[in-house]
C-alpha positions as CSV (number, residue, x, y, z in Angstrom):
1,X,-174.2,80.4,82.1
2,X,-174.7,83.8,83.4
3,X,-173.0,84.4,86.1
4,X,-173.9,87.0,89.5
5,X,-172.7,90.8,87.2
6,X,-174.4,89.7,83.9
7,X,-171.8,89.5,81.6
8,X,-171.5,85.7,80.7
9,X,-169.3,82.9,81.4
10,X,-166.3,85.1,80.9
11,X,-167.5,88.4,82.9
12,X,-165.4,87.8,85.6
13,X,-161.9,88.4,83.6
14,X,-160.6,91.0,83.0
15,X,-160.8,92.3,78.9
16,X,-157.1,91.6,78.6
17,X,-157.5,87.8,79.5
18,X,-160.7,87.3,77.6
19,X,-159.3,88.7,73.9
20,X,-156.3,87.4,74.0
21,X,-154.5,84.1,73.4
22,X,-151.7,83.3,75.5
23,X,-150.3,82.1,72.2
24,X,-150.4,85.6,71.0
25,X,-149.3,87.1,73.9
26,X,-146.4,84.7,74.0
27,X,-145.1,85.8,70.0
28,X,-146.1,89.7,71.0
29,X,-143.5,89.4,74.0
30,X,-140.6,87.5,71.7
31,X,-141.0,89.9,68.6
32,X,-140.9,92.5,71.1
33,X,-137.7,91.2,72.8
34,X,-135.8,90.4,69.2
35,X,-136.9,94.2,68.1
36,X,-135.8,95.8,71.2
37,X,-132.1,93.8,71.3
38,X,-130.3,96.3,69.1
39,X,-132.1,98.2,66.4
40,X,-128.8,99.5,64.9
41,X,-127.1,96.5,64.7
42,X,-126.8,95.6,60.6
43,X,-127.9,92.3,59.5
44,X,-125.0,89.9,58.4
45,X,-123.9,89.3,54.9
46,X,-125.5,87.0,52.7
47,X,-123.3,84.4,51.0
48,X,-123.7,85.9,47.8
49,X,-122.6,89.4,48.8
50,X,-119.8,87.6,50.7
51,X,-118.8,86.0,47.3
52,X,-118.6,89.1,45.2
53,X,-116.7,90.7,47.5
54,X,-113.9,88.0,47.8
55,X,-114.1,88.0,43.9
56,X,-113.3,91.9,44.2
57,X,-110.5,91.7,46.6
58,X,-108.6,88.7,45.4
59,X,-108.4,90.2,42.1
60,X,-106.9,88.5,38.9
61,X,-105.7,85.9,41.0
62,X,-108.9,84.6,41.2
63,X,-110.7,82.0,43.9
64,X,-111.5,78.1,43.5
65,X,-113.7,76.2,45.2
66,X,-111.3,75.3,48.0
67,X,-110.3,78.9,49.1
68,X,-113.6,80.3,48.9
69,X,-114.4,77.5,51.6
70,X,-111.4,78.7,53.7
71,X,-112.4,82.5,53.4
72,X,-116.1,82.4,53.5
73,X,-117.7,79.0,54.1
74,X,-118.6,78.2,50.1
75,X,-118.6,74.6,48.7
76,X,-120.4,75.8,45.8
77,X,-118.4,78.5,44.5
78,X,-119.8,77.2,41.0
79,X,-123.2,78.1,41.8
80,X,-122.9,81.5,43.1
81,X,-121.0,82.2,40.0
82,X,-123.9,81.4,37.5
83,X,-126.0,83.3,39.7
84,X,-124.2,86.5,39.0
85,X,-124.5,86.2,35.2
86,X,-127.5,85.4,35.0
87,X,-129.4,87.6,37.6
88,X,-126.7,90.8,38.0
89,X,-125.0,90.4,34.3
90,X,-121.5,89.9,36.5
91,X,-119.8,87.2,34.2
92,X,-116.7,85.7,35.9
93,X,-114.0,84.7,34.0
94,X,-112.6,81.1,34.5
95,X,-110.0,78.5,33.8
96,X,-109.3,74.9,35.0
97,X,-106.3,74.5,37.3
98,X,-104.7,71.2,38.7
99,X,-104.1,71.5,42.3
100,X,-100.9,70.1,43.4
101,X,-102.1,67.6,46.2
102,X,-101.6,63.9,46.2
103,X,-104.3,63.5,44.2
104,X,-104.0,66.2,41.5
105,X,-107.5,67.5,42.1
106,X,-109.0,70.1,38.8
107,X,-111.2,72.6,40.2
108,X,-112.1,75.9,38.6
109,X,-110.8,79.5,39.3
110,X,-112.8,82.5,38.6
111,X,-112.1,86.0,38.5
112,X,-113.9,89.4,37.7
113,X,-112.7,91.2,34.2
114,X,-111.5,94.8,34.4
115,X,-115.2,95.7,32.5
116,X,-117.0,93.6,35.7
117,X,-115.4,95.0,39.0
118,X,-117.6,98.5,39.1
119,X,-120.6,96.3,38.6
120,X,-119.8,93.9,41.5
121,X,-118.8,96.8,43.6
122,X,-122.0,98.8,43.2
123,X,-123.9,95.9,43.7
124,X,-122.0,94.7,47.0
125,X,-122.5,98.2,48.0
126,X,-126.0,98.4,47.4
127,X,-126.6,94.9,49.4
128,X,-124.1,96.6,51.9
129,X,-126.9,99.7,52.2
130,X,-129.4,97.5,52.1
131,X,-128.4,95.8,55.6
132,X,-127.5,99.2,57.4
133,X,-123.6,98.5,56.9
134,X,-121.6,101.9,54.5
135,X,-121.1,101.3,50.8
136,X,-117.3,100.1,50.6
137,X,-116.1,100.9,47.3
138,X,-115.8,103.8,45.6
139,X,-117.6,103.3,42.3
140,X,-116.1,105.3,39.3
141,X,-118.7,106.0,36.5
């Protein structure tokens, strides 16, 4: 059909409406919404950075499953620990402990070693970078 200018079926709209899809135009307007939000606002941590860095600050005294739950959400402390040996090298130390509740439960508790805290500090302050947040410990080499 050809209609009274020439062009086609579609002369009469303008070249926005005939090339795109309101589809398109839809996902163009959210990503341009979620982009324009805040550009400066860093992402949050992933589970895994929030791990290590509990690791760091609790120290010798170590997490089970129970408190990482209470300080960062976890319920499988176990699993973010072999992840750090064996894709970072960061092996935790560990020992079974009885916890005194009416049922006597045995759980784990992990630390870092002396020889493993600069490595989980670099590599919390790399993720840190990573995200737009500033490294937070001071490494020594």
């Amino acid at each position: 059909m050809i209609n009274k200018k020439g062009k086609g079926a579609l002369g009469s709209l303008a070249t926005s409406q005939r090339t795109k899809n309101p589809k398109t135009i839809n996902n163009q307007s959210k990503e341009k919404t979620m982009l324009s939000d805040n550009p400066k606002k860093p992402k949050q941590p992933t589970k895994k950075e929030a791990c290590l860095t509990a690791l760091i600050n609790v120290g010798r005294a170590g997490l089970n499953t129970f408190q990482a739950n209470d300080i960062y959400g976890d319920s499988c402390l176990h699993s973010e620990i072999a992840a750090f040996g064996g894709d970072y090298g960061i092996v935790a130390c560990r020992e079974w402990e009885t916890l005194t509740n009416p049922h006597k439960t045995r759980c784990m508790r992990y630390w870092l070693s002396n020889d493993d805290i600069p490595k989980a500090q670099k590599l919390v302050n790399h993720w840190r970078i990573l995200r737009g947040e500033k490294a937070l410990y001071e490494v020594k080499q």
